[in-house]
N, C-alpha and C positions, 0 to 999 in steps of 0.2 A: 670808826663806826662802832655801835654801840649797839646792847645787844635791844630785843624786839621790846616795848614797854621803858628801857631808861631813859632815867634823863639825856641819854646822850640820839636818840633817836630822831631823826628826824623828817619825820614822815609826813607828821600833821603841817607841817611847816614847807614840806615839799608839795604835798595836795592843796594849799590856799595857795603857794606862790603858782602853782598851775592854774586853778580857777582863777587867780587875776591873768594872767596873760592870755587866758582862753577867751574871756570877756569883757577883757577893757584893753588890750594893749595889741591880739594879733586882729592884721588888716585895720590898722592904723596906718596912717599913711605919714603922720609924723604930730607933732607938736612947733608953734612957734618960740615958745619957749621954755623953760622948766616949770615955772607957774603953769600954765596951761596942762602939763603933763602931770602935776600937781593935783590940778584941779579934778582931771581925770581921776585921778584915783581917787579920790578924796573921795566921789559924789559914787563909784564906784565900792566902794569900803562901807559907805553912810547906806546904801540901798539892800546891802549884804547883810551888813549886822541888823538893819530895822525892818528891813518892807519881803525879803527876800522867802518864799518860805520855805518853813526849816522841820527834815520829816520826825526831830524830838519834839516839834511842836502838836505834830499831829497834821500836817502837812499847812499851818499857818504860819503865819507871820508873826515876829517877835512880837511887833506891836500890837497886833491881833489879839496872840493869845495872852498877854499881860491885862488886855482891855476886858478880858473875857473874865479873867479869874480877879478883876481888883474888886473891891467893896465898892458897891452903890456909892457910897458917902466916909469921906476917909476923917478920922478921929481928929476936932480940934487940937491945936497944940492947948498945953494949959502954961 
């Protein structure tokens, strides 16, 4: 173990591995197979990082607040 802030820390890594179990995996009743279980998290992971919202957002969603701060109209390439 490592102390609080190093690399060796792993805290952040214990808090996501708990938010997935709290909301995709407990009171599951099973999967039929690893794909499926896969799939589960996959769409579970995808919902997290894009749609989910996030309070450094300002309590939006990624997607949201990117849509909010892009340019109207973004620079032709040349």
């Amino acid at each position: 173990m490592g102390a609080v802030g190093s690399s060796a820390d792993n805290a952040l890594a214990e808090s996501f591995n708990a938010t997935l179990k709290r909301e995709t995996l407990a009171g599951a009743t099973g999967w039929n197979t690893p794909a499926e279980a896969r799939r589960a998290v996959f769409a579970w992971a995808t919902r997290y990082n894009t749609r989910r919202r996030h309070s450094a957002c300002g309590q939006a969603s990624p997607n949201d607040y990117e849509a909010r701060r892009a340019p109207a109209t973004l620079p032709s390439a040349a």
